[in-house]
Structures are given as structure tokens and as C-alpha cells.
N, C-alpha and C positions, 0 to 999 in steps of 0.2 A: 504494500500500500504506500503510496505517494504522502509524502509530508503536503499538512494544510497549506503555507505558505509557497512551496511549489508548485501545488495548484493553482493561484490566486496569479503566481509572475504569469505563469503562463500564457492563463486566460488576459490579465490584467490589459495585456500590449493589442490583442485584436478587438479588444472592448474599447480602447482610448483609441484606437486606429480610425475606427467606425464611427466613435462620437464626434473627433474632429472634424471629419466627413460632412458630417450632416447637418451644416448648418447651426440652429438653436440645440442641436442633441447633447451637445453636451456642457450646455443648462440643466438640459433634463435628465442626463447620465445617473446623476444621483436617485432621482426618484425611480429611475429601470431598475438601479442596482437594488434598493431599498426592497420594491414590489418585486423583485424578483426572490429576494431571500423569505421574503414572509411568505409567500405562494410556496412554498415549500413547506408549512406547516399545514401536518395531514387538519382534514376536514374543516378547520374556519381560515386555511392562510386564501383563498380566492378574497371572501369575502371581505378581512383584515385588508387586503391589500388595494382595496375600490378607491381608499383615498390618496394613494402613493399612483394608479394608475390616471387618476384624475390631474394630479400634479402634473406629473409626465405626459400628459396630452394636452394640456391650458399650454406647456412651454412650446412641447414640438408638434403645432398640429399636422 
């Protein structure tokens, strides 16, 4: 099994790749990254995360 933080560099470099890309994205990087980790709790992370998804769409629509 891979160390937490060498998952993290990994992924880190083609996530900040893409936010620079994209215009207002990464304003909204934060709010992706945020709603993306709460969605990963079983059964209430969808719903938990409506207002981190909202965030992230008001920035990048």
C-alpha cells in the first residue's frame, strides 16, 4: 500500500494542471477538492456535500 502523502503529490500536479486551465477553476479548486472528500462518506457524504457543490458552480459556471 502506497503512503497517504504519495498519493496526494501524485494526484496533487494533474488537479492544479487542470484548475489553471480552466479559467475561474481554480477559485473553485477548493470547493471540488472539499465536495469531493465529503462524497466519500458512505450514505449522507452526496447530500453533506450540496453546499460545497453549490460553491463550486456560483464560481465556475
Amino acid at each position: 500500500m502506497r503512503s497517504l502523502p504519495g498519493r496526494i503529490r501524485r494526484l496533487a500536479l494533474p488537479v492544479l494542471i487542470a484548475a489553471s486551465l480552466s479559467g475561474c477553476g481554480l477559485a473553485a479548486a477548493p470547493c471540488r477538492v472539499v465536495s469531493a472528500v465529503v462524497k466519500a462518506i458512505p450514505v449522507v457524504g452526496h447530500q453533506a456535500a450540496a453546499p460545497t457543490d453549490a460553491c463550486a458552480a456560483a464560481l465556475d459556471p
